[in-house]
DOLO-935869 format. One line per 4 residues: number of its first residue (from 1); for each residue x, y, z of C-alpha. Coordinates in nm, 4 decimals. Example, Ala and Ser with C-alpha at 12.3 -4.5 7.8 and 13.67 -1.06 7.14 Angstrom:
1) 1.2300/-0.4500/0.7800  1.3670/-0.1060/0.7140
***
This chain:
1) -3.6260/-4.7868/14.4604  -3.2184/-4.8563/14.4089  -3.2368/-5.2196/14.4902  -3.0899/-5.4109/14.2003
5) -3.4237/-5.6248/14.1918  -3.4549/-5.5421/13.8155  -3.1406/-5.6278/13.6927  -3.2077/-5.7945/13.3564
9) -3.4823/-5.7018/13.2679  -3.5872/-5.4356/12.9976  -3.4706/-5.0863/13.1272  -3.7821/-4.8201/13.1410
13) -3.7001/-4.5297/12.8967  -4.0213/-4.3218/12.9523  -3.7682/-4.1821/13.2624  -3.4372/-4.0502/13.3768
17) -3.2176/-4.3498/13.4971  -3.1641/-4.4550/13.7977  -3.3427/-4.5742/14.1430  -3.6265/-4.4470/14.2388
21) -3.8538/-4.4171/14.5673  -4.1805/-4.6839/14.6039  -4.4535/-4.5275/14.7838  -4.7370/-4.7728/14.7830
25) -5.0774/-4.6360/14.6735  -5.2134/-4.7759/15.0025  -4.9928/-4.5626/15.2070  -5.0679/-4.2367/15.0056
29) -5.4326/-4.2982/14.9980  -5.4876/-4.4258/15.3199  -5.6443/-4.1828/15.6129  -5.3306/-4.1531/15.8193
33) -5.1654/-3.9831/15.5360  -5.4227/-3.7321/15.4888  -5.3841/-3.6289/15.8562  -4.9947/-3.5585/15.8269
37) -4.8287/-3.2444/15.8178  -4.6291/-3.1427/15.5053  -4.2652/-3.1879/15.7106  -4.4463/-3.5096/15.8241
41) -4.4886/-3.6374/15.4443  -4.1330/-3.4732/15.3521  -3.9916/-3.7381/15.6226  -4.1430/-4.0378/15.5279
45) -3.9930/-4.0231/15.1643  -3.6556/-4.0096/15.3473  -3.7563/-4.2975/15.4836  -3.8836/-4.4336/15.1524
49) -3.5671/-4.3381/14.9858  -3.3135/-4.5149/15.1977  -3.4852/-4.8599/15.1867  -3.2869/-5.1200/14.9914
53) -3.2671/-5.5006/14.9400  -3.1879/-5.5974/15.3110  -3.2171/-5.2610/15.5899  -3.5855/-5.2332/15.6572
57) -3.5288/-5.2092/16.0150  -3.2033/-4.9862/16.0036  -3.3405/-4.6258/15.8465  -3.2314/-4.3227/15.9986
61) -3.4108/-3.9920/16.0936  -3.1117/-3.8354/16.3041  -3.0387/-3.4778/16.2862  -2.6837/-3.5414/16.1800
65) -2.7601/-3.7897/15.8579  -3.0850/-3.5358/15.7525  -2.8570/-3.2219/15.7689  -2.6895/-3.3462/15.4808
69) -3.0320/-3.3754/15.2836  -3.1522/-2.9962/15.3718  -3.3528/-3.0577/15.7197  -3.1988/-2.7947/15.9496
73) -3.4644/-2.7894/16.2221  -3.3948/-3.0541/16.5067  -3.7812/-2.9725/16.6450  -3.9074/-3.0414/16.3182
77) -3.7797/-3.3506/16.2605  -3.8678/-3.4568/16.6502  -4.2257/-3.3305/16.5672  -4.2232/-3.5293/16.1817
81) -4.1109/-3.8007/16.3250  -4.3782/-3.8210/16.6059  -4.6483/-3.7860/16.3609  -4.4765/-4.0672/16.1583
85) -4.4329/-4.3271/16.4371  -4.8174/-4.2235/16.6151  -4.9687/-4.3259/16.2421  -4.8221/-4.6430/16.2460
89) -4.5925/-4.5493/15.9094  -4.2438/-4.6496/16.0762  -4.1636/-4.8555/16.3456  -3.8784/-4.8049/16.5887
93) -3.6319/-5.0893/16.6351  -3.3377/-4.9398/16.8064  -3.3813/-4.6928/17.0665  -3.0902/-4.3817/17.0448
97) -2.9230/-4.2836/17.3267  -2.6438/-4.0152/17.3614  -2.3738/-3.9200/17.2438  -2.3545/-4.1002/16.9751
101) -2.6186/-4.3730/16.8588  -2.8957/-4.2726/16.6701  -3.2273/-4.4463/16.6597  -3.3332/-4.7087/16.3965
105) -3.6262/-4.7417/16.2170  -3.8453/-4.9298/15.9574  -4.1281/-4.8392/15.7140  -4.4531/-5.0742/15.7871
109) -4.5267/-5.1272/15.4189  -4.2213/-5.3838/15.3989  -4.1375/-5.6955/15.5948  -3.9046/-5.5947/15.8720
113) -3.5480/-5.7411/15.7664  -3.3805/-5.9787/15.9650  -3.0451/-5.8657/16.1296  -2.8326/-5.8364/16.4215
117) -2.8725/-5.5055/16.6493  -3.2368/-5.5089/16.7316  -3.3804/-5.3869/17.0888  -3.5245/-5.7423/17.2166
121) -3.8558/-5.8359/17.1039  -3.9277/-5.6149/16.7940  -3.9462/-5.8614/16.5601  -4.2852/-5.9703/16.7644
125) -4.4071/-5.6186/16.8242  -4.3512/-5.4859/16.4289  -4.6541/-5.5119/16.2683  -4.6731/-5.4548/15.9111
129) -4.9348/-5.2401/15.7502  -4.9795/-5.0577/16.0930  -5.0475/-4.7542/15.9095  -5.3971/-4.9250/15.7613
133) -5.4931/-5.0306/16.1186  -5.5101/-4.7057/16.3045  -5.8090/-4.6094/16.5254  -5.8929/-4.2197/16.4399
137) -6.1300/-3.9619/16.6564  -6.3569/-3.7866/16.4149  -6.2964/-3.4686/16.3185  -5.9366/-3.5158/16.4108
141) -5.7876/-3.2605/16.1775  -5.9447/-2.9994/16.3736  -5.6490/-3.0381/16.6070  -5.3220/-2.9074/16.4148
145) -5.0061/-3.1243/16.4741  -4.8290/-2.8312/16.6136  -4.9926/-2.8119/16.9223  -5.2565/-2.5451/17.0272
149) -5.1642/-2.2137/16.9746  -5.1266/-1.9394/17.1825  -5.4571/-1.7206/17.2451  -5.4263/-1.4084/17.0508
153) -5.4917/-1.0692/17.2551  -5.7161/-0.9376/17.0285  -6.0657/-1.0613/16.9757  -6.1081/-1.2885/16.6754
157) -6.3014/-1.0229/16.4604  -6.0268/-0.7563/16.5128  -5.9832/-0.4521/16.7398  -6.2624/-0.1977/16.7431
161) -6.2161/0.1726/16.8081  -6.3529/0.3150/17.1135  -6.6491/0.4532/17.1109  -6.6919/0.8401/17.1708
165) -6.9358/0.7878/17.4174  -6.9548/0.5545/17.7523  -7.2273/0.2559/17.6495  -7.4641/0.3980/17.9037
169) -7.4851/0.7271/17.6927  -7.3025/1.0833/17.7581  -7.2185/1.2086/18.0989  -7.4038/1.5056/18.2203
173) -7.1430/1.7997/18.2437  -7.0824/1.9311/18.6273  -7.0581/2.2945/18.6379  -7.0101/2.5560/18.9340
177) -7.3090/2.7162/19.0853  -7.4367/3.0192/18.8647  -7.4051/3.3484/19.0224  -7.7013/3.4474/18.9088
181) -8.0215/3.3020/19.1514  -8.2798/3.0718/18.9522  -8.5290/3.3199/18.9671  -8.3755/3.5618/18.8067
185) -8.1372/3.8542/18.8368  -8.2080/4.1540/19.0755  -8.0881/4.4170/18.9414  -8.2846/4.3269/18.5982
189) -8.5986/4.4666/18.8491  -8.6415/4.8034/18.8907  -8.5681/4.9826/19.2349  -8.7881/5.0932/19.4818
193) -8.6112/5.4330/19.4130  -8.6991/5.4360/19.0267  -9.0375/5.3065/19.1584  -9.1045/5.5815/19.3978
197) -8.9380/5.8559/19.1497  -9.2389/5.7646/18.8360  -9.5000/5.8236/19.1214
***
């Protein structure tokens, strides 16, 4: 983390210079994390990575300042930061309003910082560690973040092709009376005139 808290003291050569993000193990391992979505976890270390000496309490997650790091999606941030603020991660302090001020926030694995510009009463209502404290239904990842889907329109094991047949077997075929009786054809008799003719 770039806060200046190790100045004079031996400078770590095993990596590249510079400040780096602190992600406690107790955030990363705890349940809520495993529940977030992947833009969900993408957020928080913008979160992670602006927190310095004295602005825990004054992060931002607008659409404006994460444009400049890549996000380009105003629904996924909305929906990241949801996720983030429902698991107890980050706490709001200032509430955005248009045109132009944008929310503030604070990650619960630091002390909030003390400063000027809070919404009344946060510093009683932070809590830190929130994330640690969070009641979960079982079997919660069975519901995505997303939202529910739409139904699909075909059945779940694919559509089938018809069948040649109706289900209730073949249909008998309807054809127009024969012209010949059921009891056979006359003239395959003989006449009374061939009869009387033998005699």
């Amino acid at each position: 983390m770039a806060n200046g808290r190790n100045t004079g003291r031996k400078r770590d050569t095993s990596r590249d210079p510079g400040g780096f993000v602190a992600l406690p193990w107790s955030v990363l391992d705890c349940p809520a994390y495993a529940l977030l979505s992947h833009p969900a976890r993408s957020l928080l270390v913008e979160f992670a990575r602006q927190v310095g000496n004295d602005n825990n309490g004054r992060l931002l997650a607008s659409a404006a300042y994460l444009a400049k790091r890549g996000w380009t999606s105003t629904d996924v941030i909305t929906r990241a930061k949801r996720e983030l603020l429902g698991g107890g991660f980050i706490f709001e302090t200032v509430k955005g309003h248009r045109p132009n001020k944008a929310s503030w926030y604070a990650v619960t694995w630091r002390t909030l910082d003390k400063m000027s510009g809070y919404d009344p009463g946060i510093e009683k209502a932070f809590e830190r560690g929130a994330y640690q404290k969070m009641n979960y239904v079982k079997n919660a990842k069975l519901r995505p973040f997303h939202g529910v889907e739409k139904a699909l329109i075909a059945p779940s094991h694919g559509v089938e092709s018809v069948p040649a047949t109706p289900p209730h077997g073949p249909i008998s075929p309807i054809f127009p009376p024969l012209s010949t009786p059921s009891h056979g054809d006359h003239l395959d008799k003989p006449s009374a005139c061939a009869i009387q003719t033998t005699h």
